[in-house]
C-alpha positions in Angstrom: 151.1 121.1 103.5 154.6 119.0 104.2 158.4 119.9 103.9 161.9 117.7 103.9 164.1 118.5 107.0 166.9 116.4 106.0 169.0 118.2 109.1 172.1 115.9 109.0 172.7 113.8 105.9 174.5 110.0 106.1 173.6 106.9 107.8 175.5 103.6 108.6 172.9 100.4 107.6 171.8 99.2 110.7 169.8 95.9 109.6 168.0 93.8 106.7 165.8 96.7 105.4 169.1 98.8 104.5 170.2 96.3 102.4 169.2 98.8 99.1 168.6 101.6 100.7 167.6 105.0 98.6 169.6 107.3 100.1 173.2 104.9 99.2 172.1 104.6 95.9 171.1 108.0 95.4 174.4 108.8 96.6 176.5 106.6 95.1 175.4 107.7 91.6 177.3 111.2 92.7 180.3 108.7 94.4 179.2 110.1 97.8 179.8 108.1 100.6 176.6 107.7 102.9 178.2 106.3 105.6 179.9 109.8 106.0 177.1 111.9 108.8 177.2 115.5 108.4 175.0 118.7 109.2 173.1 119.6 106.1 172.9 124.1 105.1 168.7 123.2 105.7 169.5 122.1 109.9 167.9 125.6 110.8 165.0 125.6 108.4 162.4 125.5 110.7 163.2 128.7 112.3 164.1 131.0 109.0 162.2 134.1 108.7 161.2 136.0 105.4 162.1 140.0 105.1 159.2 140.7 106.4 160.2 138.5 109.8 157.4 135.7 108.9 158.5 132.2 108.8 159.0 130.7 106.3 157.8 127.7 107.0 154.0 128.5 108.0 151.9 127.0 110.7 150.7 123.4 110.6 153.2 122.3 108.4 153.8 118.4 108.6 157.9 118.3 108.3 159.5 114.7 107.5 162.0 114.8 109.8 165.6 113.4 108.5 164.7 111.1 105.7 168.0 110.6 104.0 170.0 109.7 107.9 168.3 108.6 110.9 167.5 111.8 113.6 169.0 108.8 116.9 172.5 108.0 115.1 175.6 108.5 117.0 177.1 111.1 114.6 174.4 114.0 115.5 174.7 113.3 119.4 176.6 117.0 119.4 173.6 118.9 116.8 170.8 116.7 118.1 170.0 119.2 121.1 169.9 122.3 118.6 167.5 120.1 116.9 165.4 120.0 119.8 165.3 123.3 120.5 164.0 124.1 117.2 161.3 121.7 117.7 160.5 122.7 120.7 160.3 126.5 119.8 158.3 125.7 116.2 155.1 123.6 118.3 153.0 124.8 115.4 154.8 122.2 113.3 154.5 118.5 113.5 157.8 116.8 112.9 157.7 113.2 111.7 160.8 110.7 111.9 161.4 107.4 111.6 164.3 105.6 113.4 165.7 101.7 112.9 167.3 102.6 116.6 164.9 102.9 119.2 167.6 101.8 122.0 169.1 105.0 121.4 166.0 107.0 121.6 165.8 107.4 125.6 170.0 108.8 125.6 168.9 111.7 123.3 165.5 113.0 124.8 165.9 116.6 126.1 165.4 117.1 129.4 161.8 118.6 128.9 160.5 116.0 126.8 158.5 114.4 129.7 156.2 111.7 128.1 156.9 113.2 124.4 156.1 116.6 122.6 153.1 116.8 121.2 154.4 117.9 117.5 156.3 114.8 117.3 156.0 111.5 116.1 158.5 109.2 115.7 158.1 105.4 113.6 160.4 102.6 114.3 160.8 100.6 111.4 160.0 96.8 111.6 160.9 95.0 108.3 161.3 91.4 109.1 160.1 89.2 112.5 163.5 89.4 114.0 163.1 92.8 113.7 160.2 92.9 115.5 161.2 90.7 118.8 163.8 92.9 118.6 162.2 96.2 118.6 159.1 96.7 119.1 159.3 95.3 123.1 161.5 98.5 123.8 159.6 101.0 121.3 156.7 99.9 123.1 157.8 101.0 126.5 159.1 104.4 125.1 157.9 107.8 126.6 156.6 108.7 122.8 153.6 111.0 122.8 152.8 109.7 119.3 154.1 106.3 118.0 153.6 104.8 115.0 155.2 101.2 112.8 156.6 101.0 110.0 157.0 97.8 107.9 159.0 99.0 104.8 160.3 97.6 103.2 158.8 94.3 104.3 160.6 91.3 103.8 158.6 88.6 105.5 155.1 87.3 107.3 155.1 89.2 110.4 153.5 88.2 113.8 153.8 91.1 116.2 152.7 88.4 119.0 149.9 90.8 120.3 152.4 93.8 120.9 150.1 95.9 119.2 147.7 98.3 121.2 146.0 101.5 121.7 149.6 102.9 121.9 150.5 102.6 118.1 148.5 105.4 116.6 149.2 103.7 112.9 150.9 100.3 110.9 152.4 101.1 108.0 153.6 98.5 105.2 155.3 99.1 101.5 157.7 97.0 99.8 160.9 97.5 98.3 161.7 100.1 95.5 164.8 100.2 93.0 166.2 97.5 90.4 167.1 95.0 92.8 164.1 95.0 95.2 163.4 92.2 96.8 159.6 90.4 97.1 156.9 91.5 99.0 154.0 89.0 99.2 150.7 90.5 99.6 149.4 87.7 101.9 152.0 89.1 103.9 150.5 92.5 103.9 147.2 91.3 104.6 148.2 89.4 107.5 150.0 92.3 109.4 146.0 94.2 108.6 143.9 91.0 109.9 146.7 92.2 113.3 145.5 95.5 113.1 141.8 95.2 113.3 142.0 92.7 115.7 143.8 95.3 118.2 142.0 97.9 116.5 145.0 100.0 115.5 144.9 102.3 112.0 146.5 100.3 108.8 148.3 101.8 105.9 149.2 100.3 102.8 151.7 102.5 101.6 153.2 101.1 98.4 153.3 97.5 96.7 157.2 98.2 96.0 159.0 97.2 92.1 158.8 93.1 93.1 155.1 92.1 94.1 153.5 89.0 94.7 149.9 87.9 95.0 148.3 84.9 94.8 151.2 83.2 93.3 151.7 85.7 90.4 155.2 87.9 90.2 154.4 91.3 89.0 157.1 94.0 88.0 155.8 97.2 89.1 157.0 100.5 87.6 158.3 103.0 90.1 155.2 105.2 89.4 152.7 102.9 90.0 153.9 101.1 93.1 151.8 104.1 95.1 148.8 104.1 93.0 148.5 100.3 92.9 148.8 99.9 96.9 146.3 102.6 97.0 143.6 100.2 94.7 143.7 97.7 97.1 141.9 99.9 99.3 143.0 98.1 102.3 143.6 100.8 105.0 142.0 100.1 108.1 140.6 103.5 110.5 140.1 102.6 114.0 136.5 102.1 115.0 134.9 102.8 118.6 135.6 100.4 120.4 132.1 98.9 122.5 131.8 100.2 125.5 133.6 103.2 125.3 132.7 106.4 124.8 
């Protein structure tokens, strides 16, 4: 079972992947300006109770955490330690995020956090190589309980320069959605999985996005069939033992 907590709503693009993002053109077709950060009526969801004084969201629910801002921008510094608390107090819910500022992320750890809460995971998103360089050297180094990559919407051939390691507990990789997508190449998706088996970290193909390539062929791919065809590919990497281990 998963829910949306879109707590705050609004973002400012940060770096190449934002170039189209969702959330401004969703927006824009109700001439709302995303750049504008405010507190969303759902910011206490995980902690409403039913008459009967049950929550309403139950147990083990898997909550995407902030989807339409990002959970580290400067806006939420004053909400984000509400937010915490919440998450803190619900520990029978896993909250996932996913953050295109991981030099933020050390500022706006609660003071308990220690080397990360258990019910959290949080994704730094890598869509291009600058991006990595950039990134994942300081998302690496982290106190992050659970850490995980995303490559979406990817942009270019990616060589994480052997960055990867028992600390990412997943790769992820999708391409671009919406009318003016730009390319993903699949060689480029397969290259980022031959990185993953070598350092023996899980690989996700996510979605082929609307502007594919492979093998020198463009395809147009409807929006309802960019998650079914990634999921044909049947790609995904799970982590094996590794020999001599237990």
């Amino acid at each position: 079972m998963s829910e949306i907590w879109n707590l705050w709503h609004g973002c400012h693009k940060k770096s190449e992947g934002c170039q189209h993002c969702y959330v401004f053109r969703r927006d824009a077709e109700f001439e709302k300006d995303s750049n504008v950060v405010t507190k969303t009526a759902s910011f206490n969801l995980p902690i409403r109770r039913d008459r009967s004084g049950n929550w309403k969201v139950p147990s083990g629910t898997l909550m995407w955490t902030c989807f339409t801002s990002d959970f580290f921008i400067e806006e939420a510094d004053e909400w984000r330690e509400d937010a915490w608390l919440m998450i803190r107090r619900r520990s029978d819910l896993h909250f996932y995020m996913v953050t295109k500022r991981p030099e933020r992320i050390i500022q706006c750890l609660p003071e308990n956090w220690g080397n990360g809460y258990d019910n959290v995971t949080i994704c730094c998103t890598m869509e291009n190589q600058r991006r990595v360089d950039e990134r994942l050297p300081l998302f690496r180094e982290l106190p992050i309980r659970h850490k995980a990559i995303i490559c979406e919407p990817l942009l270019e051939s990616i060589d994480f320069r052997d960055g990867l390691g028992s600390w990412t507990e997943q790769v992820t990789v999708g391409g671009e959605s919406g009318s003016e997508a730009r390319v993903c190449d699949y060689e480029w998706v397969l290259n980022i999985r031959r990185q993953c088996i070598a350092a023996n970290v899980p690989f996700h193909f996510k979605q082929a996005g609307a502007l594919f390539r492979k093998d020198g062929r463009l395809y147009n791919i409807p929006r309802s069939q960019q998650m079914t065809q990634a999921h044909k590919a049947a790609i995904d990497y799970h982590v094996t033992q590794i020999s001599g281990q237990p």
